[in-house]
Backbone bond lengths (Angstrom), bond angles and torsions (degrees), N, CA, C in turn:
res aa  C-N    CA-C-N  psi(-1)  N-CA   C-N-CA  omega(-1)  CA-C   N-CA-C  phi
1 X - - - 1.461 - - 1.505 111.26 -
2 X 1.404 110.33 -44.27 1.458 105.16 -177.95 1.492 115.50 -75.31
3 X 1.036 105.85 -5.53 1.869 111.53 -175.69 1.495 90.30 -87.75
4 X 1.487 147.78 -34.53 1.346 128.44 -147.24 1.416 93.89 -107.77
5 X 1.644 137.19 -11.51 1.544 158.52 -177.83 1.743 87.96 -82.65
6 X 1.401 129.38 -52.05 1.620 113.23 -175.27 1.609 103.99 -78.81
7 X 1.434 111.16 -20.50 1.548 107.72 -173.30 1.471 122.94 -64.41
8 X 1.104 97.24 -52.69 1.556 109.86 176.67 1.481 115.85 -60.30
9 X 1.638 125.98 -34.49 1.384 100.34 165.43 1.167 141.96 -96.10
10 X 1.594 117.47 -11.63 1.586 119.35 113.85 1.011 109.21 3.69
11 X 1.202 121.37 -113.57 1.721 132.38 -160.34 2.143 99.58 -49.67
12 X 0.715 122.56 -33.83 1.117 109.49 -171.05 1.442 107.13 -76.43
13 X 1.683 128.39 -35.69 1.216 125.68 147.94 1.241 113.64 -29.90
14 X 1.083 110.29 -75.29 1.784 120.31 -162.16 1.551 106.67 -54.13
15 X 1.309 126.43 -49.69 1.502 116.59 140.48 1.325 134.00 -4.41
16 X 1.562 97.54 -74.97 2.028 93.43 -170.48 1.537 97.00 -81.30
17 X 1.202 123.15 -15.43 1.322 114.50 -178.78 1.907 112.55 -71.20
18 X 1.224 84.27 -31.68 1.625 80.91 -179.68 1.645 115.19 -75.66
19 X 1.486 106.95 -40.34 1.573 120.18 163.38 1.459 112.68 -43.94
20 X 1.098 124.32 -72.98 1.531 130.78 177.70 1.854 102.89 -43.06
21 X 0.769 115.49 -54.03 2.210 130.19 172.57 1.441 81.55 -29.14
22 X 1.673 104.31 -86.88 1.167 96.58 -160.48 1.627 142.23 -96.74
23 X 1.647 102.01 32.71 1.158 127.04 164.86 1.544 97.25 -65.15
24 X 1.530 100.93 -67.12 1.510 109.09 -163.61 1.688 115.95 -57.49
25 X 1.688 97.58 -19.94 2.025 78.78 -178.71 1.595 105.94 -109.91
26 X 0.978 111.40 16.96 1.671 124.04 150.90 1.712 116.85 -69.82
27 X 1.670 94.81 -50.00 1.974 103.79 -178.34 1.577 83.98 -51.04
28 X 1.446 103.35 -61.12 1.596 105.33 -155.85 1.327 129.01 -42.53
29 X 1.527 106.94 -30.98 1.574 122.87 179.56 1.311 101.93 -70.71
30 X 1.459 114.03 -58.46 1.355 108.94 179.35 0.905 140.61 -73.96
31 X 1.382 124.62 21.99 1.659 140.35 -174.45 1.732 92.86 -125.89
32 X 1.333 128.32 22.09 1.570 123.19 -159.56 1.514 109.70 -97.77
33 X 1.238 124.11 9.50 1.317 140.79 157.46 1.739 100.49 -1.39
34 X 1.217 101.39 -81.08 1.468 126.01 176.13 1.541 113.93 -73.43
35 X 1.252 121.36 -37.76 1.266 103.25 177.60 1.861 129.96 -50.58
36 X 1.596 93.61 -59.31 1.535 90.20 161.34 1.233 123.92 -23.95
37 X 1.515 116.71 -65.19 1.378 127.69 -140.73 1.659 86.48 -66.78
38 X 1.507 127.07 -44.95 1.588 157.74 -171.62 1.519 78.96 -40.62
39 X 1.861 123.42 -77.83 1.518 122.28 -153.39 1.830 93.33 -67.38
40 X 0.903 147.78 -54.07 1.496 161.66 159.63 1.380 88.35 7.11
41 X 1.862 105.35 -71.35 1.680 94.32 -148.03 1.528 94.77 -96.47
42 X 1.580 143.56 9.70 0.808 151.87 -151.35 1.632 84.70 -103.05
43 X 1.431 123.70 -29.59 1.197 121.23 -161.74 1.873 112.47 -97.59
44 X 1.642 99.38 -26.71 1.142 94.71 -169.12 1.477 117.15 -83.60
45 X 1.374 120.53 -12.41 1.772 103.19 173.52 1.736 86.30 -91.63
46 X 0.831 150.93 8.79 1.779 129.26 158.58 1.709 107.33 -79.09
47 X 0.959 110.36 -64.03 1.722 104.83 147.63 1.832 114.90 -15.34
48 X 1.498 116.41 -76.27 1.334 119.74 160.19 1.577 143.64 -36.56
49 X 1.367 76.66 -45.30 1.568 85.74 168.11 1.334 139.80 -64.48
50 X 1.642 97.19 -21.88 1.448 134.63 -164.06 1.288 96.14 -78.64
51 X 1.171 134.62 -22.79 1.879 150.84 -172.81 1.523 77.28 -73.63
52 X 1.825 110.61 132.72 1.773 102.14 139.48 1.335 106.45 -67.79
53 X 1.619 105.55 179.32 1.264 113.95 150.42 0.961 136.28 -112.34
54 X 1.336 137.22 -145.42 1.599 125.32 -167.48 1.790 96.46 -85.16
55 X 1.387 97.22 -43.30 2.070 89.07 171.16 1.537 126.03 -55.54
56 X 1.545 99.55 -31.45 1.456 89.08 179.40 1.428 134.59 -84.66
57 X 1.730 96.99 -13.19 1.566 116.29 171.55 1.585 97.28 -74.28
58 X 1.223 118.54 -30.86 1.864 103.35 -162.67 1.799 91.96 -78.85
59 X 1.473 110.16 -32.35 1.271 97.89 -175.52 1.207 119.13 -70.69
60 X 1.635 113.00 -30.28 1.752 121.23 -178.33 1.895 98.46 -63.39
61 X 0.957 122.03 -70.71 1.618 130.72 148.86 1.382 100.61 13.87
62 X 1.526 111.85 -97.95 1.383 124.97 176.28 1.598 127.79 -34.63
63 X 1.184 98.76 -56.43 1.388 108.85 170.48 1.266 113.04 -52.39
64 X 1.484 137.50 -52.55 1.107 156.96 -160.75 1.404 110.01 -70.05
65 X 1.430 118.31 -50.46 1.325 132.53 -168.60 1.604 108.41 -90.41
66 X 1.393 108.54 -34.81 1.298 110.82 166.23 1.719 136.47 -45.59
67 X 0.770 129.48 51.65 1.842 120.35 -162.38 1.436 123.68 118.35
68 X 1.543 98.24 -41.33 1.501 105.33 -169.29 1.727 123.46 -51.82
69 X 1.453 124.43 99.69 1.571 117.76 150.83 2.081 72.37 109.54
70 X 1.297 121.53 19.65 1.401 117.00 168.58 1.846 125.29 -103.87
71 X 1.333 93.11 124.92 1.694 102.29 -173.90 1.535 89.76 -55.72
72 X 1.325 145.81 170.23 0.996 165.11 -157.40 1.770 100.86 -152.11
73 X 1.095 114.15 -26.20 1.730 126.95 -161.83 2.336 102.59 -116.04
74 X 1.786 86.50 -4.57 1.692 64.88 175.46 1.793 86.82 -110.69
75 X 1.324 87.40 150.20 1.443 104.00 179.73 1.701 117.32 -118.76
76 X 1.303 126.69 88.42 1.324 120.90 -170.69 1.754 112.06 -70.90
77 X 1.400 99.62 -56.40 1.314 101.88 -173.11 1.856 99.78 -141.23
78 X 1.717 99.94 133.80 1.630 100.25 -178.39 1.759 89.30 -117.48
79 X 1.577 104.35 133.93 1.332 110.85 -153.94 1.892 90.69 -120.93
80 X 1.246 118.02 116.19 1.071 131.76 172.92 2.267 110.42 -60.81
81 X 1.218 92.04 144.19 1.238 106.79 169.47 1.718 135.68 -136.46
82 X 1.359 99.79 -151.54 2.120 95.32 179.24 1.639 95.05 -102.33
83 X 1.390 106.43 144.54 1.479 121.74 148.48 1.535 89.69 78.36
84 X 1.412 137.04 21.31 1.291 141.47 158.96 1.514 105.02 77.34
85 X 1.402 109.93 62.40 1.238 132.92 160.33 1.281 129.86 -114.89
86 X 1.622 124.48 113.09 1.456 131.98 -168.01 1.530 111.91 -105.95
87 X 1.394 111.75 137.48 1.576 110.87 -179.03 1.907 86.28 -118.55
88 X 1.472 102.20 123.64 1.487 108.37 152.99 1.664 131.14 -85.45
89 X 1.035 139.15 124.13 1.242 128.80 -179.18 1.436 111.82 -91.49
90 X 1.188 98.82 95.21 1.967 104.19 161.49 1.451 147.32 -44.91
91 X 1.343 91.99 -40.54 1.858 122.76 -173.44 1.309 106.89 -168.97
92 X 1.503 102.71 142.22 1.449 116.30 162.40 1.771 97.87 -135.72
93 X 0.824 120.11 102.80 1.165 129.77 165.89 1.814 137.06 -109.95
94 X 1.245 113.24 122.18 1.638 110.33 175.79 1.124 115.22 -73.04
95 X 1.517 122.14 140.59 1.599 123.26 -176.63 2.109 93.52 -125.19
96 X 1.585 67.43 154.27 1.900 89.87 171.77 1.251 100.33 -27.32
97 X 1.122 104.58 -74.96 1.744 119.19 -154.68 1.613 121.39 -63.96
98 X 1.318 109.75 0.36 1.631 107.91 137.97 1.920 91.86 110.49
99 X 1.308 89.89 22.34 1.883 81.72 159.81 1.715 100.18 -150.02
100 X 1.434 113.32 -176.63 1.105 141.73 176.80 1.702 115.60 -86.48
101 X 0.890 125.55 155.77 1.545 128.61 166.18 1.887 107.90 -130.12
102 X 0.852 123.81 133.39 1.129 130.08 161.57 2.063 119.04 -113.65
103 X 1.273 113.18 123.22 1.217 90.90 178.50 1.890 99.08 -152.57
104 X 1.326 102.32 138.93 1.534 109.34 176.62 1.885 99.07 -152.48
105 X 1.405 102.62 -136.64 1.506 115.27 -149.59 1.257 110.22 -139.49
106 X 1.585 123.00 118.19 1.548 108.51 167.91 1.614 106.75 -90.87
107 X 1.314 113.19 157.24 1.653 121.40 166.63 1.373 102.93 -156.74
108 X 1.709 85.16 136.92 1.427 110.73 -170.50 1.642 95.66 -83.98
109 X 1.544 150.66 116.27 1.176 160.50 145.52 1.326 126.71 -71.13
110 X 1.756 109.93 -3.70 1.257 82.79 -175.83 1.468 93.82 -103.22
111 X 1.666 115.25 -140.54 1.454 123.88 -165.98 1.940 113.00 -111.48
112 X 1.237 78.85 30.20 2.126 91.38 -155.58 1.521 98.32 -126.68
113 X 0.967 104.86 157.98 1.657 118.03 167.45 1.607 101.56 -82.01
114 X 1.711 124.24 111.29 1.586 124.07 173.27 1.679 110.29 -79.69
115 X 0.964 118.50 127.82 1.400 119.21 152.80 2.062 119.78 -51.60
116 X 0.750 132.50 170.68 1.654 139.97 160.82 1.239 125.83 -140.87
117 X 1.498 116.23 -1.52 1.641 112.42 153.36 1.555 132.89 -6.62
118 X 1.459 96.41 -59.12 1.457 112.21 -133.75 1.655 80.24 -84.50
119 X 1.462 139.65 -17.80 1.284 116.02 171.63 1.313 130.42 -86.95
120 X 1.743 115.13 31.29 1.372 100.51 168.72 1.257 124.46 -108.87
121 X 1.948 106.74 29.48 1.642 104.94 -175.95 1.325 112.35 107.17
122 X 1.238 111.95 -178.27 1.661 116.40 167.54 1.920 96.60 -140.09
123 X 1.309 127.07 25.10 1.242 142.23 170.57 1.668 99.61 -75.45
124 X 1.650 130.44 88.71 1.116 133.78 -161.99 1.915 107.26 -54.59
125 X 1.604 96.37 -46.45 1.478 81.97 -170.78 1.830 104.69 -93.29
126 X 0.906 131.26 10.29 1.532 133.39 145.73 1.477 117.18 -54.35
127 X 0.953 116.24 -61.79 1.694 145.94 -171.86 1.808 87.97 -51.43
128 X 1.083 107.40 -75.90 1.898 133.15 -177.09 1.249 87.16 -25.58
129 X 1.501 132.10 -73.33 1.214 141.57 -154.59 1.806 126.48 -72.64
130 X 1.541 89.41 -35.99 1.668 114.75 -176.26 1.205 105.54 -111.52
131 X 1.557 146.96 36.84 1.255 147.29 169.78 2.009 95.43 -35.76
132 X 1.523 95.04 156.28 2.118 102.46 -148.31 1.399 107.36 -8.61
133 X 1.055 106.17 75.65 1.570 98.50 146.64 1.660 117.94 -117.89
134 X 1.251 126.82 -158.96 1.696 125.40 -178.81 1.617 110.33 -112.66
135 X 1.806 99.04 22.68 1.319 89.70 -179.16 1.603 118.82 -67.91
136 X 1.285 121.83 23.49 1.208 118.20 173.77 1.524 132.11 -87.60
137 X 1.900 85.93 -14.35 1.501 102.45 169.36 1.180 137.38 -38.72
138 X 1.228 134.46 148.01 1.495 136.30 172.29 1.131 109.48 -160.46
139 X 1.642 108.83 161.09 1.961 122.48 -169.26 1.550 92.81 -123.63
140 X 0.866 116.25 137.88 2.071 142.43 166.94 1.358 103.11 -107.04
141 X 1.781 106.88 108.57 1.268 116.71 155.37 1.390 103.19 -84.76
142 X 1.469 138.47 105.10 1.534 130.93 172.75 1.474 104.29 -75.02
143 X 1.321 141.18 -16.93 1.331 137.16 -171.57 1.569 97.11 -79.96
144 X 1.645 108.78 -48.18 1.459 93.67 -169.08 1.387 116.43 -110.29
145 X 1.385 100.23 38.17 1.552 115.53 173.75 1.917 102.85 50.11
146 X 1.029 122.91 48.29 1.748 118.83 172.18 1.024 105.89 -135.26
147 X 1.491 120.36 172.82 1.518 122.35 -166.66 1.702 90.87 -142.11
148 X 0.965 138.82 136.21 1.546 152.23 151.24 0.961 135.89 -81.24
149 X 1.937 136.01 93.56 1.115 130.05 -162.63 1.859 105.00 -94.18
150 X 1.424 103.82 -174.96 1.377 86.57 -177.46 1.592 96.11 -79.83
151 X 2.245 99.41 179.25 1.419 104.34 168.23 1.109 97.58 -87.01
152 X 1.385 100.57 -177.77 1.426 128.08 -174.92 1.549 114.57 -158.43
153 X 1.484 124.79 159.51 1.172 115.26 165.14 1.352 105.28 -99.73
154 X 1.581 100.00 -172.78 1.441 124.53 175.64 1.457 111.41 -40.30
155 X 1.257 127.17 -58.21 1.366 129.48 -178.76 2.135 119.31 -69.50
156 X 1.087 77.12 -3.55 2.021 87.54 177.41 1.366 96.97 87.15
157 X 1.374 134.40 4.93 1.611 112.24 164.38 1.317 115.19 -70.17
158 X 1.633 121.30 135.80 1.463 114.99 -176.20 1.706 113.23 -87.55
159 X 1.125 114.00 161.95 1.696 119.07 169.89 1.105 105.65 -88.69
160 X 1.576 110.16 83.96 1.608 133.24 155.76 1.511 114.30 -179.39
161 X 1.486 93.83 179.53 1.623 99.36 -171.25 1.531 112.48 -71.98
162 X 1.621 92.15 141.00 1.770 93.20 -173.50 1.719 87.81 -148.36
163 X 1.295 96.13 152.19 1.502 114.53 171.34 1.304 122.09 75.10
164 X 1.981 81.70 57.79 1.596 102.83 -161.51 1.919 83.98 -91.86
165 X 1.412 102.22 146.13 1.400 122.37 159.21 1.509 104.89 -54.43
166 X 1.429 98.35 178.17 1.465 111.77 174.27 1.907 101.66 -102.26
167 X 1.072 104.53 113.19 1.659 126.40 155.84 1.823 106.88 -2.19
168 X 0.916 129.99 106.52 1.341 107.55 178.16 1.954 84.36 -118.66
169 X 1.749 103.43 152.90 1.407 121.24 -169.97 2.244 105.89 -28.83
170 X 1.251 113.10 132.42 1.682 113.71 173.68 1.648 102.14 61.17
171 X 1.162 117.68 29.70 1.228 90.84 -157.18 2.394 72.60 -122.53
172 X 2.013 84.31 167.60 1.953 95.26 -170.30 1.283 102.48 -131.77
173 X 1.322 102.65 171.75 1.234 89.90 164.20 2.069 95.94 -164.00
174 X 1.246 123.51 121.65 1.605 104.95 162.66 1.330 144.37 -60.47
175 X 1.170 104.28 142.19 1.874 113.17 -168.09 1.162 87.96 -123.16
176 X 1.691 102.99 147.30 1.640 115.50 160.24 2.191 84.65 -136.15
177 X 1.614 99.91 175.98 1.211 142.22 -158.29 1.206 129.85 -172.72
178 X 1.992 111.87 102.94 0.853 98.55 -171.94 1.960 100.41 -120.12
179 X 1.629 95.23 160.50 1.968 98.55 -159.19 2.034 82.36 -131.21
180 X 1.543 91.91 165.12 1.273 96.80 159.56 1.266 114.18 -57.64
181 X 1.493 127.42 -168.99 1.496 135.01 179.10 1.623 96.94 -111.45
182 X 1.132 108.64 116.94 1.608 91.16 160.73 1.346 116.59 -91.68
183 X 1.501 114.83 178.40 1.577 109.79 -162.71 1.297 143.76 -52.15
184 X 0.956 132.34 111.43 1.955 122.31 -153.33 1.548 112.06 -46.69
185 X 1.410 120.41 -22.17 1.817 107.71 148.40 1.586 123.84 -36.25
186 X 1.540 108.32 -43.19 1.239 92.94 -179.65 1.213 143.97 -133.50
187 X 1.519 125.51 119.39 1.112 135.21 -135.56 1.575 118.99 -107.21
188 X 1.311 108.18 0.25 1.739 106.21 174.85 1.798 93.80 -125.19
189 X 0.874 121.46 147.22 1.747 144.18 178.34 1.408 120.07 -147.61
190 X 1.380 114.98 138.29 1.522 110.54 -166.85 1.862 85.70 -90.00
191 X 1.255 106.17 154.40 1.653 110.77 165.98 1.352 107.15 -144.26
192 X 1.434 100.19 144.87 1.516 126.99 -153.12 1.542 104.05 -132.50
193 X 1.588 108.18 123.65 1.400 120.68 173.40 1.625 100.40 -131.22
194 X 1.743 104.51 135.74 1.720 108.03 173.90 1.514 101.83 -58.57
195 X 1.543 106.32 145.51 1.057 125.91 171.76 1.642 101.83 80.25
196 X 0.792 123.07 0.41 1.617 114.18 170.72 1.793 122.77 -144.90
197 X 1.492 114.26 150.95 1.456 128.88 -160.01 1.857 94.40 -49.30
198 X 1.579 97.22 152.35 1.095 89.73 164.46 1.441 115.01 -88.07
199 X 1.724 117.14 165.49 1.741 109.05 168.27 1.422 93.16 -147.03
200 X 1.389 97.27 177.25 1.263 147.96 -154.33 1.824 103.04 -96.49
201 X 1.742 122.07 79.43 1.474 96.85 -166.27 1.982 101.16 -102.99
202 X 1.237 135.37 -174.32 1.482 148.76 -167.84 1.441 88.20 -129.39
203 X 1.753 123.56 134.81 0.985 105.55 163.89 1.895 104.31 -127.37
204 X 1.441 96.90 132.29 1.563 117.17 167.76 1.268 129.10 -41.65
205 X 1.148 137.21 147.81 1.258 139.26 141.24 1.622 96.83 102.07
């Protein structure tokens, strides 16, 4: 008997307590004038956010151009360098969108730790922007007398790999490079990186 005398007002607490709960988030709804407007703008920079930005496109870029849909085993051109450093060329391929890609492999061969500085040019504010990268690259159409530097965006970062480590002994790493397209007549271009031979590349697609 005395257990069902504490029970009931228990529960009858728990009652007005729940009544009063939801008295108050009824006021609340109906005072929401502002609240809406509150979830509204709460919503629109997540919306915003949802935009990459210019870093995440250069990084999607990179990623993208880096390796992707590349034989690793075809070898077009292996391009000698300083201090026994080899760049393989994997692909050179033309894309829709009105440039070239070049992409292969550096390896350090000799027995030393290599630096990679020295391939981003002597173009001061290139260099500034692309610390080791290969923005020093360039393609030679000799038929149509032009030379092809890399792209770049608005801010002077180039479209290629940059913020290459230093080479440590056997050790690789992948590079891509991307150039305007020169004219779909022509399909072989010499390409030229500081510190390494020039060659003779075929371009795909």
């Amino acid at each position: 008997m005395s257990i069902r005398r504490f029970t009931r007002p228990r529960r009858v607490v728990a009652a007005v307590s729940l009544a009063a709960a939801m008295t108050l988030a009824v006021a609340g709804c109906g005072t929401d004038g502002g609240g809406d407007k509150t979830n509204d703008a709460g919503s629109t920079p997540s919306s915003t956010s949802s935009k990459p930005s210019d870093g995440d496109k250069d990084a999607k870029q990179e990623d993208t151009a880096a390796g992707e849909n590349v034989d690793p085993n075809v070898k077009l051109a292996e391009i000698r360098g300083q201090r026994g450093i080899t760049l393989v060329i994997n692909q050179v391929k033309r894309d829709s969108g009105g440039f070239v890609t070049v992409q292969g492999e550096v390896k350090n061969e000799s027995d030393t730790n290599q630096p990679t500085s020295g391939w981003s040019g002597s173009e001061a504010l290139l260099v500034e922007k692309n610390a080791n990268s290969v923005a020093g690259a360039a393609l030679v159409d000799k038929a149509g007398k032009k030379r092809y530097y890399i792209l770049r965006d608005t801010d002077g970062r180039c479209l290629c790999t940059t913020g290459i480590l230093p080479l440590q002994p056997n050790a690789s790493t992948p590079v891509f490079m991307q150039f305007p397209a020169p004219p779909s007549t022509t399909t072989e271009v010499d390409f030229v990186l500081p510190t390494f031979a020039t060659t003779s590349l075929k371009i795909s697609g």
